[in-house]
N, C-alpha and C positions, 0 to 999 in steps of 0.2 A: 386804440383811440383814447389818448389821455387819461392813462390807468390811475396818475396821481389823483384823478381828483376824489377821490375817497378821502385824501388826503386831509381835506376840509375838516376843521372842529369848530368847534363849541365847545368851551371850558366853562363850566359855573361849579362855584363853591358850594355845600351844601346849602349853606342861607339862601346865595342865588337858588337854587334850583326849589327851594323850600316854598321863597318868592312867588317864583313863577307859578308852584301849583297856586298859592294861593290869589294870582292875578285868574288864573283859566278858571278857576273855581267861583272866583268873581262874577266872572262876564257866564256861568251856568247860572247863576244866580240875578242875573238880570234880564237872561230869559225865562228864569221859571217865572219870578213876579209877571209875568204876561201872561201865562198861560193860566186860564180857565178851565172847567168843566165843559163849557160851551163851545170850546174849540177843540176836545177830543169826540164830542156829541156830535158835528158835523162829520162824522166818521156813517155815523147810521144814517142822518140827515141829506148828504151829498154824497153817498158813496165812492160813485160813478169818475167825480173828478177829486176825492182826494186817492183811488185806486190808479188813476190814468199821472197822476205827482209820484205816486209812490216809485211804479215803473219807472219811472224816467229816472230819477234820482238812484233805484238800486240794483235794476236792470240794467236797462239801456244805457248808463252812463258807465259803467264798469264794463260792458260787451264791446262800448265803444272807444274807450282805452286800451283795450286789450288789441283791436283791429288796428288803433293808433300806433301802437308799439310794433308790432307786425311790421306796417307799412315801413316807420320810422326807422324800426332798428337802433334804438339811441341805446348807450352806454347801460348794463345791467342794472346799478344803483338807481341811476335817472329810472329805469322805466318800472324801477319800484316805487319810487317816489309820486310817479303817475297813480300806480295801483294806488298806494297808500289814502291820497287824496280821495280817489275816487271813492272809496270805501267810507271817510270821514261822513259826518252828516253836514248837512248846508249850516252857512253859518250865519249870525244873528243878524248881520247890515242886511238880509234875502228881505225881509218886513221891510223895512225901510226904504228899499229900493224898488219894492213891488209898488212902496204907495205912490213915490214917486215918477213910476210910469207909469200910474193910472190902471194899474191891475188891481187884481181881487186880493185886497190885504187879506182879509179875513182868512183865504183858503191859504196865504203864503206863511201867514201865523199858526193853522192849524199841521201844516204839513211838516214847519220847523218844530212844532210841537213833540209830532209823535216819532219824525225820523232821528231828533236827540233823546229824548226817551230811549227810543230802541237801536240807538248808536252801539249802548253798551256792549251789545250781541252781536251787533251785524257788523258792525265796524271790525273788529277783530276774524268773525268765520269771512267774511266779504271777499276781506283783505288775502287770510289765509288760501280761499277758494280760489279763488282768481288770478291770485300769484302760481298757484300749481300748474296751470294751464300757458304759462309762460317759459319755457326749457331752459332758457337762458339764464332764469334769475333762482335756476333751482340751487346752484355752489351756492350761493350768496344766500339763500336763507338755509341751507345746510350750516354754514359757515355759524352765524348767528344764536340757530338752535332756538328759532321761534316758538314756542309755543301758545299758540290763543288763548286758552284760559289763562297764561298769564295777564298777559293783555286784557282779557276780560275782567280781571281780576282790579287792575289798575283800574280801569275804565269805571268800573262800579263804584269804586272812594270816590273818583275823580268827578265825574257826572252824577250819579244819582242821589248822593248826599247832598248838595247844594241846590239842586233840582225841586227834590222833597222840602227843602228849609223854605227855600223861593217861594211855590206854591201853599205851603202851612199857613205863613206870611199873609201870602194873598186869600187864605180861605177863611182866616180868624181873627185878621186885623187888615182888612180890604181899606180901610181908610190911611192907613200906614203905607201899607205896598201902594196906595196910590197916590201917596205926597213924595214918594222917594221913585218913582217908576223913570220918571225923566232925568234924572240927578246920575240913577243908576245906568241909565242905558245911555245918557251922555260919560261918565265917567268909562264904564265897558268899552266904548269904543276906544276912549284913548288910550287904556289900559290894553286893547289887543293892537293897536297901533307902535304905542312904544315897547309891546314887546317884541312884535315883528323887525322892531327899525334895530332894537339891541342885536337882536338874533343876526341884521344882518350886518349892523358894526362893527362885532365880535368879529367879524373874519371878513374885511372889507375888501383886504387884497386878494387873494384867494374867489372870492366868489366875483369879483371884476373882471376876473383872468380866466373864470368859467362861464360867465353868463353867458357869453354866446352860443355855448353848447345846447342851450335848454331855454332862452330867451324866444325863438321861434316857437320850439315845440311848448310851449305851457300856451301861449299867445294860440296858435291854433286848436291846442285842447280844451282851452277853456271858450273859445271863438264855438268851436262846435258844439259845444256843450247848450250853450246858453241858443243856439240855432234850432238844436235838436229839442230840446224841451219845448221850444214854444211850437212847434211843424208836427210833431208828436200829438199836443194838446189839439192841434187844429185839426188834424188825422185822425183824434176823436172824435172832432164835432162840439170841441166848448170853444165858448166864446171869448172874442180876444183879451180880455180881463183876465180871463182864467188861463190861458197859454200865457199871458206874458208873467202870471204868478208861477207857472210851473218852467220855464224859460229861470227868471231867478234863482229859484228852490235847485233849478240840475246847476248855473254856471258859478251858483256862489256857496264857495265850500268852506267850511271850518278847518282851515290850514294852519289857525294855531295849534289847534287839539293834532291835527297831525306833527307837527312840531316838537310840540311834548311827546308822544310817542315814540318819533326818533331819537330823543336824548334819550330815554330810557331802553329802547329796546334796539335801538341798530346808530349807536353811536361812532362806530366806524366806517358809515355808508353814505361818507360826505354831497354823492349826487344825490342821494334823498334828501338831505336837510337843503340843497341848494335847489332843487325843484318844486319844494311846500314852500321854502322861504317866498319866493318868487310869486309862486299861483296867490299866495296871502296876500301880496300887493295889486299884483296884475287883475285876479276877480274883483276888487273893489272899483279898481279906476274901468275896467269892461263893463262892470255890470250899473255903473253910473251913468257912464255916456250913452248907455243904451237907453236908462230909464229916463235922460234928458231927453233924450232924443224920441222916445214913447210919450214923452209927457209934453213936449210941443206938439208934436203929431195929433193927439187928440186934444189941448187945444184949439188947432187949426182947422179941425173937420167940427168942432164944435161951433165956430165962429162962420161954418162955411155950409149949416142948417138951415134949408131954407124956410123961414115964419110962416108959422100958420096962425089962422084965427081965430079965436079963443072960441 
């Protein structure tokens, strides 16, 4: 089944590639300026529904990739690219689009919080665990010769240092990190925007000539994803605020920081880079029309209260 498409590259020059850390490094640092003491503190505070986010995000969403792949059967690179993803932490537009459908920002901010924090670790054992249990994609990280703590290794410069800078920022000059908060996290989006759209210029031919391979499958992975989190949450018993923050947090992933990962570590695994490329656009425009479509919806039940008397 279309064994060239490994085929696929990505060429960047060291400056490029220098670049690029320093765009991802960027957009970490525009989430740490968001992050508070107060949104790791809802960890003691709310246990119950930041433990029922966490699940979904690094359980359930990797158990349920893994049964994807099963069913699917798609191409070895591709159904690493699946893994890979799944393993990444959510990515920063999940706040944004939790508020916009009328979820519980505050639990969608703390959960992006602490699952990019602890990306560093899990992201790479996640990734490693979970691809084991896959037969088919054992040549291929045979081939590779993956090691996790390197990866971990990356992952630590790449996340925790701008992380830490972000948060310093915001604990000793809060008047600063919050004249630049908006500036930053409008600038972050464009920056993870236009790096996606290079990523996907650099080889326009080539991934037009694959998308179909992977254009369903990302579309119903990431469809279930964003299904499961919120049915999950209501399966707990929290209220729909709170499932449709944990509905975001499972179907909106950090496919940049996967992205970077594949340049450095499985640069010859062109259906991986063409399966993040892809989930990086498609969970934005999924997890928007949903949060439109959340956020008329309660609207309409707001408008459809019937008065009482004071």
């Amino acid at each position: 089944m279309h064994p060239d498409i490994d085929a696929i590259r990505i060429h960047f020059d060291e400056g490029q590639m220098t670049l690029m850390y320093f765009c991802l490094a960027f957009i970490m640092f525009g989430i740490a300026i968001d992050m508070t003491l107060e949104d790791f503190s809802r960890v003691v505070r709310f246990p119950r529904k930041v433990l029922v986010g966490l699940i979904s995000q690094w359980i359930l969403l990797p158990l349920m990739t893994m049964v994807l792949i099963y069913v699917w059967d798609p191409f070895p690179s591709i159904a690493l690219g699946l893994l890979l993803v799944a393993a990444c932490p959510g990515g920063n537009m999940s706040n944004y689009a939790t508020y916009l459908s009328k979820g519980n920002a505050a639990l969608s901010v703390t959960l992006t919080s602490i699952v990019t924090v602890c990306s560093i670790l899990m992201t790479p054992l996640a990734f490693a665990l979970f691809a084991r249990w896959v037969p088919k994609v054992h040549p291929l990280i045979e081939q590779i010769h993956l090691h996790p703590l390197d990866m971990l290794a990356f992952l630590f410069k790449l996340i925790l240092v701008p992380l830490i800078l972000g948060m310093l920022l915001r604990h000793f000059r809060p008047q600063i990190a919050k004249s630049i908060r908006k500036p930053v996290s409008y600038l972050s989006l464009v920056i993870y925007l236009g790096f996606i759209i290079t990523a996907l210029l650099s080889n326009l031919e080539n991934i037009t000539r694959y998308l179909g391979l992977v254009f369903a499958l990302v579309v119903v992975h990431n469809l279930i994803a964003m299904i499961m989190g919120y049915y999950w949450a209501k399966t707990c018993r929290l209220p729909d605020e709170d499932a449709r923050a944990i509905s975001m947090e499972t179907g909106i992933q950090n496919a940049g920081l996967g992205l970077v990962l594949i340049f450095n570590f499985f640069p010859v695994l062109g259906g991986m880079m063409l399966v993040t490329a892809f989930w990086a656009v498609w969970d934005l425009i999924s997890s928007f029309a949903i949060a439109l479509y959340w956020n008329k919806k309660s609207v309409g039940q707001k408008k459809n209260l019937p008065l009482t008397s004071g």
